[in-house]
C-alpha positions as CSV (number, residue, x, y, z in Angstrom):
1,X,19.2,17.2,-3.5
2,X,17.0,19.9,-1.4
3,X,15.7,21.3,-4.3
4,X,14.8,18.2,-5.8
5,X,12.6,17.0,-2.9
6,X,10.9,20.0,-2.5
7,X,10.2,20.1,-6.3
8,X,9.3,16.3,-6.4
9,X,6.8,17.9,-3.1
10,X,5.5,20.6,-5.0
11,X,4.1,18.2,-8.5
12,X,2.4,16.0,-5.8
13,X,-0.1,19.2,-5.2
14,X,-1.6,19.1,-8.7
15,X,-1.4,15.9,-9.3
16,X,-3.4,15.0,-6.1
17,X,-6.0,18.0,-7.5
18,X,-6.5,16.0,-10.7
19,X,-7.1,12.6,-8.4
20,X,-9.8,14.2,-6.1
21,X,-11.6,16.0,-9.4
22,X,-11.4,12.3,-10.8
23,X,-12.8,10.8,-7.7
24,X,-15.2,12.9,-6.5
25,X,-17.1,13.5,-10.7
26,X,-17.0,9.4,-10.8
27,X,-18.4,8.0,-7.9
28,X,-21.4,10.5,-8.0
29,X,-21.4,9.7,-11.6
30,X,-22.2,6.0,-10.5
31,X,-25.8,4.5,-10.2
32,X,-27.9,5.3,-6.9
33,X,-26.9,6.8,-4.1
34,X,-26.4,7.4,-0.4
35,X,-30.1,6.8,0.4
36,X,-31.2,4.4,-1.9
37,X,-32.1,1.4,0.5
38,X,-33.7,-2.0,0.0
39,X,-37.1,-0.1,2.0
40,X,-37.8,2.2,0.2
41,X,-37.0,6.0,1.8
42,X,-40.1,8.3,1.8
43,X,-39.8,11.2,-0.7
44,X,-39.7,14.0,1.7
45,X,-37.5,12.2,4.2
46,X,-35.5,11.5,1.5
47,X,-35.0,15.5,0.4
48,X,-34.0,16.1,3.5
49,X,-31.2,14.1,3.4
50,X,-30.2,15.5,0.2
51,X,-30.7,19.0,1.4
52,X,-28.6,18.3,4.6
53,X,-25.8,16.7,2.5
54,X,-26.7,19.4,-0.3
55,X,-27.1,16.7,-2.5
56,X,-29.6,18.6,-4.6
57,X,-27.2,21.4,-5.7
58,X,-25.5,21.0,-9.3
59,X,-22.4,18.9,-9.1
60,X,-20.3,21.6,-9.9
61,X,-21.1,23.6,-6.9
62,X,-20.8,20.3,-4.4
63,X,-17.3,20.1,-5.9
64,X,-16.4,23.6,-5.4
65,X,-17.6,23.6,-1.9
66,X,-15.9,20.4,-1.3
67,X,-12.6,21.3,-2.7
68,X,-12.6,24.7,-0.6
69,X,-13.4,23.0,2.3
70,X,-10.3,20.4,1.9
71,X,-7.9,23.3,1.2
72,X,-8.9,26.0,3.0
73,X,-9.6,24.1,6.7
74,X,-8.8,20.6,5.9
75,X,-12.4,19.3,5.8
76,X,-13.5,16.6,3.9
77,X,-17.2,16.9,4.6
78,X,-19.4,14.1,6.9
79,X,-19.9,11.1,6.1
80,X,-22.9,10.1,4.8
81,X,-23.2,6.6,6.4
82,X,-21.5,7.0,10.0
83,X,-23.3,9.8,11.4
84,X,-22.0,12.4,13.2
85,X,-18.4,11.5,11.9
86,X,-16.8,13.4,9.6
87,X,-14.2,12.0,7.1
88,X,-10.9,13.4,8.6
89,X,-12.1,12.1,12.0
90,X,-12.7,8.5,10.2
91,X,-9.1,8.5,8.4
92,X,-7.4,9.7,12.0
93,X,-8.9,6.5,13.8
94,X,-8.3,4.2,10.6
95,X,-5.3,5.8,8.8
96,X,-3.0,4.4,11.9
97,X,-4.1,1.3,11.8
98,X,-3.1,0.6,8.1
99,X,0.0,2.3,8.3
100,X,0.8,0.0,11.3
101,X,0.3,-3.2,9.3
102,X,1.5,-1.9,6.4
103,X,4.6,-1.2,7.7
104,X,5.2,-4.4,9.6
105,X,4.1,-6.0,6.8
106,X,7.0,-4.5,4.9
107,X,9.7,-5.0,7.1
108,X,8.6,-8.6,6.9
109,X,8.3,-8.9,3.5
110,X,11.6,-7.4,3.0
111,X,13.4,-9.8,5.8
112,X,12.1,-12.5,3.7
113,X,12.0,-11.8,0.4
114,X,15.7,-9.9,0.1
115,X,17.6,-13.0,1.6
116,X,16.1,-15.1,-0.7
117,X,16.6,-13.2,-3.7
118,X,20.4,-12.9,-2.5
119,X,20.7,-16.6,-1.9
120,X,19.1,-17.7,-5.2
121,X,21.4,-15.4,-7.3
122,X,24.1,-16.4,-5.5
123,X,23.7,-20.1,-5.3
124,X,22.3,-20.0,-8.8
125,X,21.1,-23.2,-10.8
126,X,21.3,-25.3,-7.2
127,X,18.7,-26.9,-5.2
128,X,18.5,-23.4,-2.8
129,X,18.3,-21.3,-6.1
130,X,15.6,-23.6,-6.7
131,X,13.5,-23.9,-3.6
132,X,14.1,-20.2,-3.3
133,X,12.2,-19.1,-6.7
134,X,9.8,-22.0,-6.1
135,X,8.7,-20.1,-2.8
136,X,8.3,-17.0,-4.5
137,X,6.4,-18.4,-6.9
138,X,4.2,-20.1,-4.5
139,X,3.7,-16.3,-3.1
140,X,2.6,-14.8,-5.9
141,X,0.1,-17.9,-7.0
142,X,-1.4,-17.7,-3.7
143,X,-3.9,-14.9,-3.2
144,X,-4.6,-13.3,0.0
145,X,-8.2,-14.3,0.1
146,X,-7.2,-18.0,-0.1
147,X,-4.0,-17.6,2.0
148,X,-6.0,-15.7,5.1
149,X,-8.6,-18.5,5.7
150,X,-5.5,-21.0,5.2
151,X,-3.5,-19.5,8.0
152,X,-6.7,-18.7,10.2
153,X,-8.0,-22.4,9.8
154,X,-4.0,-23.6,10.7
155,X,-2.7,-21.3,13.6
156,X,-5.8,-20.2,15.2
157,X,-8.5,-23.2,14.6
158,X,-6.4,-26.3,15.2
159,X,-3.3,-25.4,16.7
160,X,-5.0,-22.7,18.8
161,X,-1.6,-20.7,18.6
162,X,-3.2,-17.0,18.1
163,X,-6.4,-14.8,18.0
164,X,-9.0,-15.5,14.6
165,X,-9.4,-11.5,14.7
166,X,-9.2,-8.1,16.3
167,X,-6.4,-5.6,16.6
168,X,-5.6,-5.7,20.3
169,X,-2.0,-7.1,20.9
170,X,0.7,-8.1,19.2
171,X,-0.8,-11.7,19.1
172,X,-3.4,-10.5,16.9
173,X,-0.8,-8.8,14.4
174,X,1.2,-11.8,13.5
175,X,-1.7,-13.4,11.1
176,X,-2.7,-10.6,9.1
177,X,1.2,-9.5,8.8
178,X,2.1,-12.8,7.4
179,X,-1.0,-12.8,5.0
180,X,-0.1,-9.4,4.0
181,X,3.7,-9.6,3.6
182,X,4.0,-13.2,2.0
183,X,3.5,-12.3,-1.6
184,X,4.8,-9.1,-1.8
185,X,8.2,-10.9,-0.1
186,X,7.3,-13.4,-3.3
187,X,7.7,-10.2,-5.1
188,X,10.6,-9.0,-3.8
189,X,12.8,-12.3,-3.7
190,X,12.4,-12.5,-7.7
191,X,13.6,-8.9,-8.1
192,X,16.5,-9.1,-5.7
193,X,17.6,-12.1,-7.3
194,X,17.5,-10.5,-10.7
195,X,19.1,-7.6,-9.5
196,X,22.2,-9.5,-8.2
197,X,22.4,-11.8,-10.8
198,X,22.9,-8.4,-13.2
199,X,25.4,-7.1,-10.0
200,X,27.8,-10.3,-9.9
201,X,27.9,-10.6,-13.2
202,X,29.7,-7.1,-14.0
203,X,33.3,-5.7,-14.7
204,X,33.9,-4.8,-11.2
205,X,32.9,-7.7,-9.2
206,X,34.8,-9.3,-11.7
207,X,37.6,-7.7,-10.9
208,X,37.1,-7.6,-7.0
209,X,37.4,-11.3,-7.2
210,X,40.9,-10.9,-9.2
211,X,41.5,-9.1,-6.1
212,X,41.5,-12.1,-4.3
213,X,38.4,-10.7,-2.2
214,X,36.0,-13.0,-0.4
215,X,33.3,-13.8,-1.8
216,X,31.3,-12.8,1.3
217,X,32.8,-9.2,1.1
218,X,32.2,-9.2,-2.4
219,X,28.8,-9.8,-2.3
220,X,28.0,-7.6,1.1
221,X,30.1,-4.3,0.3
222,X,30.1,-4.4,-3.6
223,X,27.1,-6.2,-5.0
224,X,24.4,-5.5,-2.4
225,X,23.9,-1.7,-2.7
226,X,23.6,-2.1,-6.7
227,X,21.4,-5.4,-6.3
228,X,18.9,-4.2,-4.7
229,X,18.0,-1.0,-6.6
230,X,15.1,-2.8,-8.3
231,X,13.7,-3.9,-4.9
232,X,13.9,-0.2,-3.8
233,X,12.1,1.0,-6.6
234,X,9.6,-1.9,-6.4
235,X,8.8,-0.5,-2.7
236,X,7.2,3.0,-3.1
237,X,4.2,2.0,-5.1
238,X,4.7,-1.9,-3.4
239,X,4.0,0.0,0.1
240,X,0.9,1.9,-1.5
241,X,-0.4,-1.3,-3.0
242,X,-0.1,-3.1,0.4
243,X,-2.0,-0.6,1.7
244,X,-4.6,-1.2,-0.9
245,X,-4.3,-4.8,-0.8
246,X,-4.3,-5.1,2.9
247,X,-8.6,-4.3,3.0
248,X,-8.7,-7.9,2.2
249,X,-6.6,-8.5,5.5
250,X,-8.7,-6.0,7.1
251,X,-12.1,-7.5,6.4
252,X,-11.0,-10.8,6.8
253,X,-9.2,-10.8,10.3
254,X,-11.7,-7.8,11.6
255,X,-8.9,-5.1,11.9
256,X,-10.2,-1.2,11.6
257,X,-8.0,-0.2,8.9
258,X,-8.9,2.2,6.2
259,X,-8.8,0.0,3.5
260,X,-12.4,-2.0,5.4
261,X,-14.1,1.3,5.6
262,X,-13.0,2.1,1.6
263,X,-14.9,-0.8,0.5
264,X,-17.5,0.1,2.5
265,X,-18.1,3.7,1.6
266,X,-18.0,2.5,-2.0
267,X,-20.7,0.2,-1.2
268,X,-22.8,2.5,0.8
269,X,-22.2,5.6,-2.0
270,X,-21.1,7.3,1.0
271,X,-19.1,10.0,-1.4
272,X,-17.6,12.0,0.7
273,X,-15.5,9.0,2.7
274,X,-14.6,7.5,-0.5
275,X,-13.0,10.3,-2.4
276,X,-11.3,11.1,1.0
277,X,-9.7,7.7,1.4
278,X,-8.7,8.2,-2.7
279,X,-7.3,11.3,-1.7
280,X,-5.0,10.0,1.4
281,X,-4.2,6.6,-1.6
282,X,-3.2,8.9,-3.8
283,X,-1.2,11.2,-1.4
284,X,0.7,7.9,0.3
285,X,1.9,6.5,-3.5
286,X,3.1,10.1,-4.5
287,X,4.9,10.6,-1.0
288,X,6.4,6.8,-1.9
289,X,7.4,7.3,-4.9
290,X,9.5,10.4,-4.5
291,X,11.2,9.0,-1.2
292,X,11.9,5.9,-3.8
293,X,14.3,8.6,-6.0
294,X,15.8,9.8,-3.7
295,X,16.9,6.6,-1.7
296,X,18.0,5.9,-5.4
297,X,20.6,8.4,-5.2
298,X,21.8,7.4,-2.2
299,X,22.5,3.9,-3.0
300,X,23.7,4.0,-6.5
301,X,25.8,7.6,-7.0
302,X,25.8,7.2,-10.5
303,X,22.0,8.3,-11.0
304,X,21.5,11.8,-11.8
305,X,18.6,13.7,-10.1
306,X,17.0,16.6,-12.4
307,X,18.6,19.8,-11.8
């Protein structure tokens, strides 16, 4: 098991060096650039900036400069657009942020989406079964652009229950949570209750029954571990994806996340800020998905991990 996390470890190191060489050749590859304003910038103000940045040199040396930088001290260069920042000092104030409604948003998602997936295979072809998928579906339909204004114009504009925006208190984390976690807890309720369904129905629930176990017991100590193999696999790259999806939720409800200052380095061709963003993505979906195998192993014993 020890040597197959540090080997799982050890392929995330070129695989994030293939992401960052990606990155960094295609978003200076892209039309304009950091300076180009709606005013135009005079010329020799404007090789300045490009000698401070060192904009002017050939790509190929900006690259190799940058990369050195990022393994050598852990520098990802300034940013172009906040001044006086650099990127590792923007990630450190934004990275915590995301991770902090990423992960509530997951142990949401999966406190609602699990129990319904269990109750819909379980009570299949019933009126719960029913109203169960019909939520999910609901979830998935919905998309977090439409569902944040619906929950802002509800809970904070009539019913004056909580905060429109910020990140100060937990009051202000329950909105962007929900938005968040509601359709990937769509997502999760139709693969737990495919999972089961696949469970219940084999040889040795079968024969647990013929047992004369409860069906309670049956489903709690037998079923659940396999069930909900296909909702652990679903939540490595599901967590990374929420912490993608969430700059919706950021820019909506005002919260400093990462995923706000993404779409705005992208906008601003601030280069260095968005292939160091890319790089932490990359880094939190690779990190996920090896966590995902193992947890594998530990809830089904009959997968074999590569010697």
């Amino acid at each position: 098991m020890l040597a197959f996390i540090v080997r799982r470890l050890l392929t995330i190191i070129p695989t994030l060096f293939l992401v960052a060489t990606f990155v960094f050749v295609l978003v200076r590859l892209a039309p304009g650039g950091p300076f180009d304003t709606e005013r135009e910038v005079p010329a020799e103000v404007k090789a300045a900036l490009d000698a401070k940045f060192r904009l002017s040199d050939p790509i190929s040396v900006q690259y190799k400069d940058w990369l050195v930088g990022a393994v050598t001290t852990g520098s990802l260069g300034p940013s172009m657009k906040y001044h006086n920042r650099t990127v590792e000092e923007l990630i450190g104030m934004t990275l915590p942020v995301s991770m902090e409604l990423g992960l509530w948003a997951m142990l949401v998602a999966v406190a609602i989406g699990a129990p319904l997936g269990v109750l819909g295979a379980v009570r299949q072809n019933t009126w719960k079964d029913s109203v169960a998928m019909a939520a999910a579906m609901l979830g998935i339909s919905v998309p977090r652009f439409v569902l944040a204004p619906l929950l802002v114009l509800v809970f904070a504009l009539k019913l004056y229950w909580l905060p429109v925006a910020r990140w100060e208190s937990w009051r202000h984390l329950v909105l962007p949570v929900i938005c968040a976690a509601l359709p990937m807890a769509a997502y999760i309720a139709r693969l737990a209750r495919a999972g089961m369904l696949e469970v219940i129905r084999s040889d040795f629930v079968r024969t647990a029954r013929a047992k004369g176990l409860s069906e309670r017991v049956i489903i709690t100590r037998h079923a659940l571990k396999g069930g909900m193999l296909p909702v652990v696999s679903f939540l490595g790259p599901g967590f990374a994806g929420l912490l993608v999806g969430s700059l919706v939720v950021e820019k909506i409800f005002d919260i400093p996340g990462m995923g706000r200052y993404l779409v705005e380095s992208v906008l601003n061709k601030d280069y260095n800020l968005t292939a160091g963003i890319a790089l932490v993505y990359g880094g939190l979906l690779m990190v996920s998905n090896a966590a995902v195998d193992v947890a594998y192993k530990f809830l089904d014993p009959r997968v074999e991990l590569d010697r």
